[in-house]
C-alpha positions as CSV (number, residue, x, y, z in Angstrom):
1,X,0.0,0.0,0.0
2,X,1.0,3.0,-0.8
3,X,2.7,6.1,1.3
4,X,3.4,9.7,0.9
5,X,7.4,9.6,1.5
6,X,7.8,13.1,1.1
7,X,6.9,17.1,2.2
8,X,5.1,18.1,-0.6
9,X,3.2,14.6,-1.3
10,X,2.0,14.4,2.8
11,X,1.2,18.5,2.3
12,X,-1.0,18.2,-0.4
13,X,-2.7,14.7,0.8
14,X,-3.3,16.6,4.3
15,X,-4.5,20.0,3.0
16,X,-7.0,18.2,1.0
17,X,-8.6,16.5,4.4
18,X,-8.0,18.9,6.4
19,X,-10.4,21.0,4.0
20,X,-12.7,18.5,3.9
21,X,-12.7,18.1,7.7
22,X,-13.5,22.3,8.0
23,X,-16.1,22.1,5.3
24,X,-18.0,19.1,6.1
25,X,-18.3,20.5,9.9
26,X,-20.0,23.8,8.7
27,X,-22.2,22.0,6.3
28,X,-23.2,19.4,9.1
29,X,-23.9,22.3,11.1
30,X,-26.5,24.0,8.5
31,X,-27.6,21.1,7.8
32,X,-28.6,20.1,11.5
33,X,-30.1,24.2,12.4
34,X,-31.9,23.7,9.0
35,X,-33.9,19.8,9.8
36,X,-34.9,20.6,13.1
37,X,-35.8,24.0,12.3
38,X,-38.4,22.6,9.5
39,X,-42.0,21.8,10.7
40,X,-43.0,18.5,9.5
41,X,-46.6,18.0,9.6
42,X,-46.9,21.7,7.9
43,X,-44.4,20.5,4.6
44,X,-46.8,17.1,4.5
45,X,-50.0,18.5,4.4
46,X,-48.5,20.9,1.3
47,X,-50.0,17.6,-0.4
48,X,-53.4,18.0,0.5
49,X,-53.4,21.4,-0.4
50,X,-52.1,20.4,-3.7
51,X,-54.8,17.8,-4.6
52,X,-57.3,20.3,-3.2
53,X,-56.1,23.4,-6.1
54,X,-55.5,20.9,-8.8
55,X,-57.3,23.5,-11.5
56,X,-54.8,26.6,-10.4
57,X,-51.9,26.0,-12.2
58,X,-50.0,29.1,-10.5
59,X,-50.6,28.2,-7.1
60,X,-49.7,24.3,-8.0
61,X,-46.4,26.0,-9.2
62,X,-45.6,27.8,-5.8
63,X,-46.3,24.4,-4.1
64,X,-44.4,22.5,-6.0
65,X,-41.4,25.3,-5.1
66,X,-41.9,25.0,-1.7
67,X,-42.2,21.5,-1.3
68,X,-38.8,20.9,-3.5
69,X,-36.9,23.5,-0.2
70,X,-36.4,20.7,2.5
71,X,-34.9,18.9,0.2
72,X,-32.2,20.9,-0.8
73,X,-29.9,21.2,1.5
74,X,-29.6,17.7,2.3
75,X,-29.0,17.1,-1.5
76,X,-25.4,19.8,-1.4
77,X,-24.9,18.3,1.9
78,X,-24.8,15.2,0.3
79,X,-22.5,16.5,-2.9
80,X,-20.5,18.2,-0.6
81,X,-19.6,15.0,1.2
82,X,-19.1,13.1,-1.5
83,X,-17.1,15.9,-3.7
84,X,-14.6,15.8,-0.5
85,X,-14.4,12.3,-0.4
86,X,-13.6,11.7,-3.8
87,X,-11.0,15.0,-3.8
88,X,-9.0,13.3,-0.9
89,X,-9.2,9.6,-2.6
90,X,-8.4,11.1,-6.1
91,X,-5.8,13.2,-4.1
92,X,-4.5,9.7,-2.8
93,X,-4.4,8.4,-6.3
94,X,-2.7,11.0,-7.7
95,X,0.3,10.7,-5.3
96,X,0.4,7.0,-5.4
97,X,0.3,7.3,-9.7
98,X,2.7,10.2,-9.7
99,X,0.2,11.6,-11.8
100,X,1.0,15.3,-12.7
101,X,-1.8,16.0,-14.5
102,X,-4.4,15.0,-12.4
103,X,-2.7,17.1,-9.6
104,X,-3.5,20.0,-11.5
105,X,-7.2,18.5,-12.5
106,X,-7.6,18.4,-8.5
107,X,-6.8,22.0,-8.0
108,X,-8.8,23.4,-10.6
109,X,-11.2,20.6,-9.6
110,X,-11.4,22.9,-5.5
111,X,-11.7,25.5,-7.5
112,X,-15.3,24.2,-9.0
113,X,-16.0,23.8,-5.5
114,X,-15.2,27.3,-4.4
115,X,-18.0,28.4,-7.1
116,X,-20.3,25.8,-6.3
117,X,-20.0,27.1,-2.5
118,X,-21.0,30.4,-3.7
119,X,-23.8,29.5,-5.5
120,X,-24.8,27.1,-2.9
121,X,-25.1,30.2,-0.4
122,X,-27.5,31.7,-2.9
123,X,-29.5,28.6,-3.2
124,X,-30.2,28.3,0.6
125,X,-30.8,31.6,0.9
126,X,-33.7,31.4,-1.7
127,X,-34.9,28.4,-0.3
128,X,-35.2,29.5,3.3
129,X,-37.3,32.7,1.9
130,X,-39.2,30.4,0.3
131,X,-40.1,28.7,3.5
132,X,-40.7,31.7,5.4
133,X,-43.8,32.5,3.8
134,X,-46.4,29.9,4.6
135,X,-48.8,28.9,1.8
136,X,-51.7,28.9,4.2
137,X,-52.2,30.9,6.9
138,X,-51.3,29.7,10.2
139,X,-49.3,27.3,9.1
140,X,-45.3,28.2,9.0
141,X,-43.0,25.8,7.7
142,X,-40.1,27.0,10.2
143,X,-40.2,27.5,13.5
144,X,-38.1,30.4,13.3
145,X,-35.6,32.5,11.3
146,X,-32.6,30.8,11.5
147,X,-31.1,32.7,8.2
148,X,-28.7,34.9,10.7
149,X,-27.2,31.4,12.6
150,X,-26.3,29.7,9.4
151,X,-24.9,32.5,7.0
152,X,-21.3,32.9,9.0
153,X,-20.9,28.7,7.9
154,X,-21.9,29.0,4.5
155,X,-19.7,32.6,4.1
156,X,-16.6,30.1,5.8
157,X,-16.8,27.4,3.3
158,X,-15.8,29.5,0.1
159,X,-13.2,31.6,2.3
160,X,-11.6,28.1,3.4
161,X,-12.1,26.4,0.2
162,X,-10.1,29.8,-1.6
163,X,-7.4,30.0,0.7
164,X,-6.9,26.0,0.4
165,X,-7.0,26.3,-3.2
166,X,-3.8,29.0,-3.1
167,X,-1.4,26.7,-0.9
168,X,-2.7,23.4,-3.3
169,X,-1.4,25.2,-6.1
170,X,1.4,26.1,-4.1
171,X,2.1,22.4,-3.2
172,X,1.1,21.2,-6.5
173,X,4.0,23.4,-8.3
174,X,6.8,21.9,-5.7
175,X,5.1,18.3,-6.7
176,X,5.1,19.0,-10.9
177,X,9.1,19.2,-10.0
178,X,9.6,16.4,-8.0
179,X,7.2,14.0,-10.3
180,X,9.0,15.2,-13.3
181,X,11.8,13.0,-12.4
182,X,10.4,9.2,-11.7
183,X,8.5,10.2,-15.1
184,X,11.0,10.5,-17.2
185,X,13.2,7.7,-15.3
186,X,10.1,5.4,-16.4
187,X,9.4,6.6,-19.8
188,X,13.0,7.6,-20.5
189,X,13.8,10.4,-23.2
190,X,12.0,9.5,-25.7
191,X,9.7,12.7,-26.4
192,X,7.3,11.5,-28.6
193,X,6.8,8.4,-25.8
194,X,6.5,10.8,-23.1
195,X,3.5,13.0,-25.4
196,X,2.3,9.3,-25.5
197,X,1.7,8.7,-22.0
198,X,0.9,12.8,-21.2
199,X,-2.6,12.3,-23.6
200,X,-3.1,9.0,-21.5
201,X,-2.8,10.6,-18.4
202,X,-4.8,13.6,-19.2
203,X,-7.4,11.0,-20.8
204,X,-7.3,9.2,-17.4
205,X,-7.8,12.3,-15.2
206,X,-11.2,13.7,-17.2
207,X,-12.4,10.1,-16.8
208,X,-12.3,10.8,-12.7
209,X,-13.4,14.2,-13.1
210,X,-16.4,13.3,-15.3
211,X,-17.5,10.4,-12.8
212,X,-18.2,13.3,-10.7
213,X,-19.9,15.7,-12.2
214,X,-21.9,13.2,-14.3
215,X,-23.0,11.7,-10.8
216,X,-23.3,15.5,-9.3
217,X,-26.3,16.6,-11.4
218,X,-27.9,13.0,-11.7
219,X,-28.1,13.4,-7.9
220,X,-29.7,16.4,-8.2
221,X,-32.1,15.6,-11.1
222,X,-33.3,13.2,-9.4
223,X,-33.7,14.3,-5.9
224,X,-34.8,17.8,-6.0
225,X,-36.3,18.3,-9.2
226,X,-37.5,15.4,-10.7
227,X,-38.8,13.6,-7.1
228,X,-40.5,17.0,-5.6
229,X,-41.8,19.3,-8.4
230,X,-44.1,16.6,-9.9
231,X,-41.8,16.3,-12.9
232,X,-41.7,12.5,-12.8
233,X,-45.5,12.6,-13.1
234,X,-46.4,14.6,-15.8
235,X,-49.3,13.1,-18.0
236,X,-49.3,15.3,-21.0
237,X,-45.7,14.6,-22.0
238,X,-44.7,11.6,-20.6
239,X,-41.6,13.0,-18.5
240,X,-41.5,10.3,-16.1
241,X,-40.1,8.1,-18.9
242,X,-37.2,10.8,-18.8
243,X,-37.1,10.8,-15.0
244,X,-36.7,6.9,-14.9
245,X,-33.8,6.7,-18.0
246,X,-32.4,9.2,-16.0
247,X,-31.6,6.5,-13.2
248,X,-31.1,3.8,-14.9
249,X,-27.9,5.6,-16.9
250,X,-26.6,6.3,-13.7
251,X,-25.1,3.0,-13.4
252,X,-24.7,2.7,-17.0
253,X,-22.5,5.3,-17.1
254,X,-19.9,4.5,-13.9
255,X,-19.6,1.2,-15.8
256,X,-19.0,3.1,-19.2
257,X,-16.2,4.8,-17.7
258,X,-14.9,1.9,-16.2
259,X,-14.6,0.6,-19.7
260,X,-13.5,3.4,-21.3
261,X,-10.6,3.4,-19.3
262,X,-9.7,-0.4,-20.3
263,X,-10.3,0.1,-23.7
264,X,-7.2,2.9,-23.3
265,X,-4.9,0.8,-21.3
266,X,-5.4,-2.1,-23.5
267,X,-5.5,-0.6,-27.3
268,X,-9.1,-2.0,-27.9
269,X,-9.5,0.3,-31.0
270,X,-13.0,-0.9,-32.5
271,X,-14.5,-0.7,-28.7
272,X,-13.2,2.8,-28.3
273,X,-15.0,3.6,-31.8
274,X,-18.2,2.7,-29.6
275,X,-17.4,4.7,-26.4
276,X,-16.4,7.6,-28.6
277,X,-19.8,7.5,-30.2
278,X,-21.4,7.2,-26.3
279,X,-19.5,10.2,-25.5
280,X,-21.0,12.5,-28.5
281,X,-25.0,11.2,-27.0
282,X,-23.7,12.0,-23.5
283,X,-22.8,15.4,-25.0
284,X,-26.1,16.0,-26.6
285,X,-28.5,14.8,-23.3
286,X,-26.4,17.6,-21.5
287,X,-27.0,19.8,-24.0
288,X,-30.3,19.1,-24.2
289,X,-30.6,19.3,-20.3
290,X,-29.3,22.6,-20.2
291,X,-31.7,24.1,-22.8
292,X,-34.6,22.5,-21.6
293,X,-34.1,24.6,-17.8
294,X,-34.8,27.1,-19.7
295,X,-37.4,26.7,-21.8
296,X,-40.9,28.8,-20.6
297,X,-42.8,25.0,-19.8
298,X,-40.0,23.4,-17.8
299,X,-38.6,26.3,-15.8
300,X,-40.8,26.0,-13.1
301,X,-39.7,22.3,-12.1
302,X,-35.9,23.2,-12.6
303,X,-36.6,26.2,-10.7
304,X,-35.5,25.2,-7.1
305,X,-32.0,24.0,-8.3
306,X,-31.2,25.9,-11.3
307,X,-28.3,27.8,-10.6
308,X,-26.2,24.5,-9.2
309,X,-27.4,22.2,-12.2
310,X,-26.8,24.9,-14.4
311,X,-23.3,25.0,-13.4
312,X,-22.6,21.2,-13.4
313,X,-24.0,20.8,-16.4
314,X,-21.6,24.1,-18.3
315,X,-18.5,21.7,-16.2
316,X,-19.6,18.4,-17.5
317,X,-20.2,20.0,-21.1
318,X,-16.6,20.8,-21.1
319,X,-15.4,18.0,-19.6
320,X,-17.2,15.6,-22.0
321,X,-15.8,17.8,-25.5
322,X,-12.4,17.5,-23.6
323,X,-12.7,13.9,-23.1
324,X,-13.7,13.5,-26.8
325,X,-10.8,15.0,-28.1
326,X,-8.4,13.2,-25.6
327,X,-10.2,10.0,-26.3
328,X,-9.1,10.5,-30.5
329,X,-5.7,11.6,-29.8
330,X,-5.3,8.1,-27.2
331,X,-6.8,6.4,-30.4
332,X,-4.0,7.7,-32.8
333,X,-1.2,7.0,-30.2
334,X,-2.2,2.8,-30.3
335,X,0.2,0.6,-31.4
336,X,3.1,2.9,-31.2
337,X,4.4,1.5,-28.5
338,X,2.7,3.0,-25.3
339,X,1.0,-0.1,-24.1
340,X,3.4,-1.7,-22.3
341,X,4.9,1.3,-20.3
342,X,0.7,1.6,-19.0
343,X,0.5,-1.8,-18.0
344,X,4.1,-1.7,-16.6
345,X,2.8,-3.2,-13.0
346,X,5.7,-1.3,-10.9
347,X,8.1,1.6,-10.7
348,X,10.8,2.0,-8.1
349,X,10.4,5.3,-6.2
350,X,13.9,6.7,-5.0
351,X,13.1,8.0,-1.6
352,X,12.1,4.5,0.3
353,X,12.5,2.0,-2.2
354,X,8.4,1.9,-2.2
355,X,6.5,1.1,-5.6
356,X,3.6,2.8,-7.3
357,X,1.0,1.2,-9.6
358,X,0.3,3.0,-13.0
359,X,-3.2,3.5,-14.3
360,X,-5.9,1.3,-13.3
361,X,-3.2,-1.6,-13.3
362,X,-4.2,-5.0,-13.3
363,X,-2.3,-7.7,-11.1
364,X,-1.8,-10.0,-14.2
365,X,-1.2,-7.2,-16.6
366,X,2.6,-7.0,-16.0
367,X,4.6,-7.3,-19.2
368,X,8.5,-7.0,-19.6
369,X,9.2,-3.7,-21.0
370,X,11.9,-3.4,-23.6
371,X,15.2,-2.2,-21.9
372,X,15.6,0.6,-24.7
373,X,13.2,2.5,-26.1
374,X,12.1,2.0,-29.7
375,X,12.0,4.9,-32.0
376,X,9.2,4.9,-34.3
């Protein structure tokens, strides 16, 4: 198993949990103020209200809103727990892969955080004003305003997620220099190799990185807008057909990364044709996600988690064109001797004789590498 052996690798492993530590405290703590702040019986019986107003559309709307608050801060709590878990594990990988490139993916990656903090402020804001005003009178859906106890947490997670982000890059810089090293001991000089196995890296990295923000706005799909705004149970256009695809792919498409990965490592051409072509309709349903928040009939259901799906879905856009791209350029690079510097099953690391495994290595994948390198 592996072990940071140096400053710079411990630094970076430690700011990353220490962060996570910080943020996950504050957001426990909104989270907690926020739940036992709520009403329950009030927020049910927003369904009897509804089936009682089926004919005024308007008012439907408003209840739907409300009804889709309660939910929402769980749901970031929830993205915020697992986008610090997987930054500390991909944190971990990265070390233990001497990956450069995904070093820099993870600070760029806080820094999608940082904006995803600020809009999450906004959010919670609009969905405790929401929840101030009760539908029907006499019965509030908070017990009180709590808007003054939790705004010092949610101002504290940017501010520590920012200053984080400076010393990561920081550490991140000293860590490009000592990396550079065991790479080219393992690739040797050969600079058309070592362009080689930078697009694989790079290709491995936005795999990670589009796990997450693939997952990201499933999660909230699913949980604040399609399962509280009546979305999954629209009978004029048959949306709950969309609701349901929506999570079946989920699983789909962990495995479809998984795959895409092995594919890479192993030079399957013909299947990388396929996942290629999955990439382009994964491009077009977020495309088609992002226009539809906007359109005049579906507004309204996107409404309480606009901003923050917005966002991941402009990320994931990127990401997936990115991807495409690095996904061609792997493609060109087969059979010109990469492979078996990937599936190389260790490397000898200097400092304490320890060993790292290279990309999504598999036990029985080791093959002997030539002792020079051969020029194309």
């Amino acid at each position: 198993m592996y072990r940071p052996n140096t400053l710079w690798s411990w630094s970076f492993l430690a700011l990353a949990f220490i962060q996570s530590c910080i943020v996950l405290a504050c957001e426990g703590y909104v989270f907690a103020r926020y739940q036992e702040n709520l009403i329950p019986n009030h927020i049910d019986a927003l369904s009897n209200l509804k089936e009682a107003n089926r004919q005024n559309q308007e008012f439907l709307y408003q209840i739907d809103f409300t009804q889709a608050q309660p939910r929402t801060i769980p749901t970031y709590l929830t993205l915020f727990i697992f986008a610090h878990v997987f930054l500390v594990v991909l944190c971990y990988d990265a070390l233990r892969l001497k990956n450069t490139i995904q070093v820099i993916g993870i600070c760029i990656f806080n820094l999608a955080m940082l904006v995803y903090a600020a809009i999450q402020m906004d959010q919670i804001r609009d969905a405790n004003d929401a929840l101030k005003k009760p539908l029907v009178e006499g019965q509030d859906l908070q017990k009180k305003e709590i808007w003054s106890d939790i705004k010092p947490f949610l101002i504290t997670i940017p501010c520590v997620i920012a200053l984080s982000s400076m010393i990561m890059f920081f550490v991140a810089w000293k860590l490009y220099d000592e990396f550079a090293w065991k790479i080219y001991k393992h690739i040797s000089a050969d600079l058309r190799m070592k362009k080689r196995y930078l697009t694989f890296q790079i290709f491995i990295a936005l795999l990670k990185f589009d796990f997450f923000f693939f997952v990201g706005f499933t999660i909230q799909f699913i949980v604040i807008v399609a399962a509280t705004s009546g979305y999954s149970e629209h009978e004029v256009d048959g949306r709950d057909y969309e609701f349901y695809v929506t999570i079946a792919a989920l699983p789909v498409t962990i495995l479809f990364l998984v795959l895409a990965a092995w594919c890479t490592r192993r030079e399957k051409l013909y299947p990388m044709y396929a996942a290629v072509t999955l990439f382009f309709a994964a491009l077009a349903y977020f495309i088609f996600k992002l226009v539809r928040m906007f359109q005049k009939d579906y507004e309204q259901s996107f409404k309480p988690a606009r901003r923050s799906l917005t966002t991941f879905a402009v990320i994931t856009i990127l990401l997936i064109v990115l991807t495409i791209g690095n996904a061609v350029a792997c493609m060109m690079n087969f059979n010109k001797g990469l492979k078996p510097h990937i599936t190389k099953r260790k490397v000898n690391d200097d400092d304490d004789k320890n060993s790292i495994s290279l990309e999504m290595t598999h036990p029985h994948s080791a093959q002997p590498v030539p002792s020079r390198m051969t020029i194309d």
